[in-house]
C-alpha positions, 0 to 999 in steps of 0.5 A: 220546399225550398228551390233547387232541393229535390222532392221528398221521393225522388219524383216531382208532381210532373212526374207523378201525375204522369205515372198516374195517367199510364196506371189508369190508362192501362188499367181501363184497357185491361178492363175493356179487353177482359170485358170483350172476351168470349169465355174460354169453353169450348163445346164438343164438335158437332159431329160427335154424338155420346149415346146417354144410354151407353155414354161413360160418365166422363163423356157425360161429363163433357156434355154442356151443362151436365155437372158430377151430380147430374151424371150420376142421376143419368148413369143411376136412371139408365141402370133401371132401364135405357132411355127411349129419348132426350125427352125421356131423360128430362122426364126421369132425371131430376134437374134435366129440363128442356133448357139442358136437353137443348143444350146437349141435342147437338151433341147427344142422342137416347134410343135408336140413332135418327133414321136408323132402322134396327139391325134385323134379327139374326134368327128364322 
């Protein structure tokens, strides 16, 4: 290239290498600040319980680790007869372990609610 006549695009080697430098720059901290967050689920409150005996599916649903299929197995398990604990469900439902249960006992209950006595019965 001859002096005094302009570069072939516009910029110069300078120029380019700077362009350069604030792509890579900025890539990387994409990358890092991707990288560095948490993922965007966020668990049901705590103080919510959903009865998987009485629960819809929908609710099912928006337990943690319990997808379409999963819930269709509980709904078509407790139709047979009611769940008598968390430990019941893993042991009737296909594909519910002790790893699942774990993840929905926060927010989950089968059976008569923890340290409530049964209402009494009505009749003499």
């Amino acid at each position: 290239m001859a002096a005094g006549t302009p570069p072939l695009w516009g910029w110069g080697r300078d120029q380019r290498l700077l362009l350069a430098a604030t792509a890579a720059i900025g890539a990387v901290a994409l990358l890092v600040g991707v990288a560095s967050e948490e993922p965007p689920s966020s668990p049901p409150p705590a103080s919510v319980e959903a009865d998987v005996n009485s629960a819809p599916a929908a609710v099912l649903l928006a337990l943690p680790g319990l997808g379409p299929t999963r819930v269709d197995r509980i709904v078509e398990a407790r139709s047979e007869r009611p769940f008598d604990s968390l430990e019941d469900l893993a042991d009737r439902v296909k594909g519910i372990g002790p790893a699942t249960i774990e993840g929905i006992r926060p927010f989950s209950r089968a059976g008569d609610p923890a340290g409530k006595e049964p209402a009494p019965d009505p009749t003499p």
